[in-house]
N, C-alpha and C positions, 0 to 999 in steps of 0.2 A: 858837896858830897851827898844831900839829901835828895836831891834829885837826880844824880846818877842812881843810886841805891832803888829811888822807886824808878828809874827806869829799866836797870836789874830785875828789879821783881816782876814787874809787868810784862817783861821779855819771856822768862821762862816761863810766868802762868800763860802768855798765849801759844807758847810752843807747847805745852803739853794740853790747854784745854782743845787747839784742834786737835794734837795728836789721839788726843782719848778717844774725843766726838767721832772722827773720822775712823778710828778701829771699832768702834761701836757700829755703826754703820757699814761696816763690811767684816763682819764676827768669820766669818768664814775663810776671808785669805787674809786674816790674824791669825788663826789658829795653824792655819798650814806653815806662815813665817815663824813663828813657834815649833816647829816639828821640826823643821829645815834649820832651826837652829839650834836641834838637839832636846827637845821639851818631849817628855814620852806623849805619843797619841792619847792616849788617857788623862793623861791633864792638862793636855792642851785646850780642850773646850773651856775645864774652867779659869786656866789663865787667861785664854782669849777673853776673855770677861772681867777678871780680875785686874790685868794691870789696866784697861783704859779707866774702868774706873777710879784706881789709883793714882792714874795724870792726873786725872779729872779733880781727886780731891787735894793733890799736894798745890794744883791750879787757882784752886780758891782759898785756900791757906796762903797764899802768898798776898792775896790781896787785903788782909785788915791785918794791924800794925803789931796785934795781939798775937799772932800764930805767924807772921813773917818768917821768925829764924826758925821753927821747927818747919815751917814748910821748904825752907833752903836745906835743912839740914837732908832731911827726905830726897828731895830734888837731887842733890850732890850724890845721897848713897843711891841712888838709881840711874842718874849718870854713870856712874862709876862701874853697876852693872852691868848697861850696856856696853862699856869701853872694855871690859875684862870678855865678855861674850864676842864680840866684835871683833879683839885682839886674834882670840882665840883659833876663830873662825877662817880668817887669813891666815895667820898660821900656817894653819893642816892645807892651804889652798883652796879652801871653800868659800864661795860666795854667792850664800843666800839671797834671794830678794828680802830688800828691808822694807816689809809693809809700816812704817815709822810712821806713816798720815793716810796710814789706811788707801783706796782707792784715787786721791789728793795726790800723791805723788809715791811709787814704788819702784825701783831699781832694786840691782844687785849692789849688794856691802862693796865697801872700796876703801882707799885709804882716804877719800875726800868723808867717809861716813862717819870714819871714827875719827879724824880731825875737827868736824860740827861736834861729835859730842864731848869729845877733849875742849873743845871752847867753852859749850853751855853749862859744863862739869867745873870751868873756874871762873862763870860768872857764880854761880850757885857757892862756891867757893870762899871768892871773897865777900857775899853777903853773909856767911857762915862765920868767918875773921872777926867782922864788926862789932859782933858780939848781939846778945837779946836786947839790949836797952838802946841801940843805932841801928836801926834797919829803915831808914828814911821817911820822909814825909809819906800823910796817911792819904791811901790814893782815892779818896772823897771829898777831904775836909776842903781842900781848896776849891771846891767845887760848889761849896757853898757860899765861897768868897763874892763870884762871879755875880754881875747883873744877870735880870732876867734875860735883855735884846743876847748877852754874851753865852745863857745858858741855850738859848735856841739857837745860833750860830754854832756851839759845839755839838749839840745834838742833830745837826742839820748836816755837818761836816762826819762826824762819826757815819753817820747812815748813809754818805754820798761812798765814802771810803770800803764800809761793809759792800755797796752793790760794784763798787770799781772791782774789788776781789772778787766776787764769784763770779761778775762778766768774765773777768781773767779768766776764772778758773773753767769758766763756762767754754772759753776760745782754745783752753788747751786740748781742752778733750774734745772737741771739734775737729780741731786739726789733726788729733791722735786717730779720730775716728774716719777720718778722711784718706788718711795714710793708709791704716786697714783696710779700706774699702780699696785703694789704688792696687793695693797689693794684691786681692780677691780678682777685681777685673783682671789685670793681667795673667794668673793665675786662669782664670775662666776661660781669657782670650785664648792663650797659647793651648787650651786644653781642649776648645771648639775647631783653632782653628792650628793644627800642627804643623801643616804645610810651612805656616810662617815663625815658629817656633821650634828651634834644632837643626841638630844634622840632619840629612836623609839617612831612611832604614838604607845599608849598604856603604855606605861611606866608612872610611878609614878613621878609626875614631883618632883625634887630637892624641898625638904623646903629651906626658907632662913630667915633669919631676919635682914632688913635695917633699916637706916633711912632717915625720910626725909627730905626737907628742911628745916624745924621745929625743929631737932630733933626729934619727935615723933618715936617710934620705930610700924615697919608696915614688917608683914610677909606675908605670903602666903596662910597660911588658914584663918588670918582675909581680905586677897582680894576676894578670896571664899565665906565669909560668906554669904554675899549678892543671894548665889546660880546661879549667870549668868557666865559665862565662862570668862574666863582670857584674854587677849591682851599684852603679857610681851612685850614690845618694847626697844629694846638695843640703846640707843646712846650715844653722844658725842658731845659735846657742841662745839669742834673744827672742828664738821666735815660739811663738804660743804651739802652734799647729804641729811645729817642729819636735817640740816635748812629747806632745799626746800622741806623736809615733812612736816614740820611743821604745815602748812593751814589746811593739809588731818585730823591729829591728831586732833586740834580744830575743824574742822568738824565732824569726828566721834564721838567724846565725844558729840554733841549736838544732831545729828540724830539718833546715835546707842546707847543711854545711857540704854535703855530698853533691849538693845538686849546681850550687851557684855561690858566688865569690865576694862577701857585701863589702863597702868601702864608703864611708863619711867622707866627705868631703864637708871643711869648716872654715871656720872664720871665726875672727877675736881672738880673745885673751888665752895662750895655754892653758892655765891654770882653771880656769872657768871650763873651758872642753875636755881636761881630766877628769872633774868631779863628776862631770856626765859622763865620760868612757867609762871610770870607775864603780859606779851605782848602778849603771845600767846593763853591764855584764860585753859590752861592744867592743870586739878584739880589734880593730882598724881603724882609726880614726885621722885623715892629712889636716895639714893647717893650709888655706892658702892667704895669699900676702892680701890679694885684692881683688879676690875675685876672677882671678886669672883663668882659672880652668872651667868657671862657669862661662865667663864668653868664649871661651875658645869651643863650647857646648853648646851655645846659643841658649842658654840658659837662662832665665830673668827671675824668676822669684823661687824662697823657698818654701817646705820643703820641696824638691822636686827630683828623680829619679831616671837616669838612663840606662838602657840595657846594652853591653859591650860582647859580643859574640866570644867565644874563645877564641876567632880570628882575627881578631882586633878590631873587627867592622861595627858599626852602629847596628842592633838589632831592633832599637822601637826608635819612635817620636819619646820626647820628652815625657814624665807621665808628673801632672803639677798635681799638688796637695793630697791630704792625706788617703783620701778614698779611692784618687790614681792608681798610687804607689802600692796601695795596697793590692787593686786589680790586679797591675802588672805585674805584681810580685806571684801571687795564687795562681795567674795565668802560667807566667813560666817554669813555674814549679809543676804543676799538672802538665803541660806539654813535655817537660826533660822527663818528666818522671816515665809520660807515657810512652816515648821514642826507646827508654831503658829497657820495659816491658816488650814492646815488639822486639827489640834487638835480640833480646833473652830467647823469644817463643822462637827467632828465627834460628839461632842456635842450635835450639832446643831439636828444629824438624832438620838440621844437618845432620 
């Protein structure tokens, strides 16, 4: 039992001394996973601050035999925190990214997040049960047991294991970083070279039939019926680039609602693509299963933007990432705007 108990201990102080280190080292998208999980902007800076040093100390409380059980005890009521915030969060349909280890590893909340902290919450748990006078062997004394050949062997093995992890962690963000990059060349490619990227300008744009966040099932000649030109916008709920358009889109549905017709096209989890229809003001949003309407667009990465004539025909190339879409968007809003203005003057001299 004493060596499960200090294997207990030693489990949660290293979950929380990286999680501290590692939000310490990225204070900034701490404090935003803070906001997103309902912390007013105003105190988000100094909790950003506040709980990793708080890992940090319930971390080292848990290592000498004297503060064990109040360091469990801590430990548990801040599991217990995160579980009821987490709970909470799914609920309403919300899912945060949980900066939990900082820059180390960050996703959106899920039921796999709050299942890790329902576990770490009844290791913390049952060292809290044992009571103050059984919180297990002390995680040194044995250590002075050891010969010296045995004290260099463990301190030789520690240090092989510390570099074995950060090569890890060195080869994920590599590969992360690589990803990114594939996704930009493509992005670059289709945007240099359009000819090989999309329909042609004048082709009959692909029918589709989605749904949407609703289920409500929404095709392509009921986006048409209205008679003003189409805006298909391709994205992805996970993607970076895809976010920081987001403002442009809520702006254009408001200023250009006369002029042009806008329409998301997405991917993943409903409930994750409401939270963003919802906050971000964006009346149309389809779900597709796989990607479907992006090849049938010749479409490759997101975000990326086509333009649909009021006669159903393709009117651009594809326009890829954010600075594209944006062009193309300001473009055809000045073009309808100025065809409106002639049509009027010509009116005008009837």
């Amino acid at each position: 039992m004493d060596i499960i108990l200090l294997a207990a201990r030693l489990l949660i102080a290293a979950v929380f001394m990286v999680a501290g280190f590692a939000k310490l080292a990225d204070r900034k998208g701490s404090q935003q996973t803070l906001i997103d999980f309902g912390v007013p902007e105003r105190s988000a800076k100094s909790f950003g601050v506040i709980l990793p040093l708080f890992e940090i100390t319930i971390a080292i409380s848990l290592i000498p035999v004297t503060s064990v059980w109040w360091g469990a005890v801590l430990a548990f009521t801040l599991f217990l925190s995160f579980i009821i915030v987490i709970s909470i969060n799914l609920i309403k349909g919300k899912t945060p990214e949980c900066h939990c280890f900082g820059q180390l590893h960050s996703k959106p909340i899920g039921w796999s997040t709050l299942i890790r902290n329902i576990v770490l919450a009844a290791i913390a748990a049952f060292i809290v049960m044992q009571g103050q006078n059984q919180v297990g062997l002390s995680a040194f004394a044995w250590f002075g047991d050891l010969t010296q050949v045995e004290r260099i062997i463990f301190v030789i093995s520690i240090i092989i294991f510390s570099l074995l992890i950060v090569e890890g962690w060195l080869l994920i963000n590599l590969m992360r970083q690589n990803g990114r990059l594939l996704l930009r060349m493509d992005a670059l490619e289709a945007y240099i070279a359009p000819s090989q990227s999309g329909l042609a300008v004048g082709d009959l744009a692909p029918s589709f039939q989605l749904e949407d966040l609703y289920g409500r099932k929404i095709t392509l000649e009921s986006l048409l019926a209205d008679k003003l030109p189409v805006v298909l916008i391709f994205w992805d709920p996970n993607c970076r680039p895809c976010a920081a358009l987001l403002p442009e889109i809520s702006r254009w549905h408001r200023e250009y609602a006369s002029l042009l017709s806008f329409t998301l096209l997405s991917k993943g989890n409903s409930e994750l693509n409401r939270v963003t229809m919802e906050t971000s003001g964006i009346t149309r949003m389809l779900l597709q299963n796989d990607g479907e309407v992006a090849k049938a667009y010749k479409v490759r990465a997101t975000p990326a933007a086509v333009f649909v004539r009021s006669d159903g025909r393709i009117g651009s190339p594809p326009a890829m990432g954010v600075d594209a879409i944006k062009a193309l968007v300001t473009r055809l809003a000045a073009t309808i705007q100025a065809s409106m203005s002639v049509a009027v003057e010509d009116n005008g001299h009837d």
